[in-house]
C-alpha positions as CSV (number, residue, x, y, z in Angstrom):
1,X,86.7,-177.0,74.4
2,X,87.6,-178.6,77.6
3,X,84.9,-180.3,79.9
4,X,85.0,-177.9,83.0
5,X,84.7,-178.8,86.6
6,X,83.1,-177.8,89.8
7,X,84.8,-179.3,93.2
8,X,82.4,-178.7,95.6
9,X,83.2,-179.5,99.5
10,X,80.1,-180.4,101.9
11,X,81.2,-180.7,105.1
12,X,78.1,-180.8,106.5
13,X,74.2,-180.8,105.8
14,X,73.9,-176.7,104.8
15,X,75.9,-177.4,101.8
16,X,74.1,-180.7,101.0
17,X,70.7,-177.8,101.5
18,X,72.2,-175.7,98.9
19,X,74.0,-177.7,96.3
20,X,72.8,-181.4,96.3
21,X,69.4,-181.2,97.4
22,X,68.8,-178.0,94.6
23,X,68.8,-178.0,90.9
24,X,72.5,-176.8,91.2
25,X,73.9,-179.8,90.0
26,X,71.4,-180.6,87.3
27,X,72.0,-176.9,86.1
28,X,75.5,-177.5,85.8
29,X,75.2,-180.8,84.1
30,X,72.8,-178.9,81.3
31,X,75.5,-176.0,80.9
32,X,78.4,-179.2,80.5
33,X,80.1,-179.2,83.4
34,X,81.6,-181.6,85.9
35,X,80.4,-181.3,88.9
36,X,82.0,-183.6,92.0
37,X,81.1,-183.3,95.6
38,X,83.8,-184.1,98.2
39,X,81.0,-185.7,100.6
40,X,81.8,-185.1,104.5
41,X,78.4,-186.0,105.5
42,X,76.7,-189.1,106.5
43,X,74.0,-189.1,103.4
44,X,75.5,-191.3,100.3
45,X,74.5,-189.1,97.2
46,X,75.5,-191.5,94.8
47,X,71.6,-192.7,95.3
48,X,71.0,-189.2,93.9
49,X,73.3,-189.6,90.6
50,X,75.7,-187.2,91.9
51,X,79.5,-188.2,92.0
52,X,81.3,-187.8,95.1
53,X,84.4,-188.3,96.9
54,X,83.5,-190.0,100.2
55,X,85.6,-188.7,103.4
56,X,86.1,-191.2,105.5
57,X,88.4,-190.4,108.3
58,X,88.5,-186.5,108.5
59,X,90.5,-185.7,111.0
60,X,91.8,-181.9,112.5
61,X,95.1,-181.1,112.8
62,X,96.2,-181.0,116.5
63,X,97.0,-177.1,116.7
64,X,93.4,-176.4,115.1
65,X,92.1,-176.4,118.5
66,X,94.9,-174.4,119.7
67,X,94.1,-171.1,117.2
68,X,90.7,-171.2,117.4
69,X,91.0,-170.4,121.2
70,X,93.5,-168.3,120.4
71,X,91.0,-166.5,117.8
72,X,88.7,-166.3,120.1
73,X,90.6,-164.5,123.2
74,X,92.0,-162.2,120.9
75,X,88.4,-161.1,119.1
76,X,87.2,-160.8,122.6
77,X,90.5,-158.5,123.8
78,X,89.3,-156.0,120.8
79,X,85.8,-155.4,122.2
């Protein structure tokens, strides 16, 4: 049976609350599978024993900024 794995993205420190700081990951180590964060925060969590994928330069598309005011006008247009 192939090893199966878990890809979890923490872009910031709610999903470090709820993933690396809970018994998620030693729960999915028991039940065989691999788990790898892809680690936007500050916090290393290799001290931890937990494999990640360090971001380093995250950067937003130039547009992002563009539809989320765009989002926003519209959503406040419907109310």
């Amino acid at each position: 049976m192939k090893n199966k794995k878990i890809f979890i993205f923490l872009p910031d420190g709610i999903g470090l609350k709820n993933f690396a700081y809970t018994n998620f990951h030693k729960t999915g180590l028991e039940k065989g599978f691999d788990i790898i964060f892809w680690n936007n925060t500050l916090f290393e969590l290799t001290n931890l024993g937990i494999k990640e994928i360090k971001i380093e330069s995250a950067k937003a598309h130039p547009t992002t900024d563009l539809f989320k005011i765009v989002q926003i006008q519209i959503e406040l247009s419907q109310n």
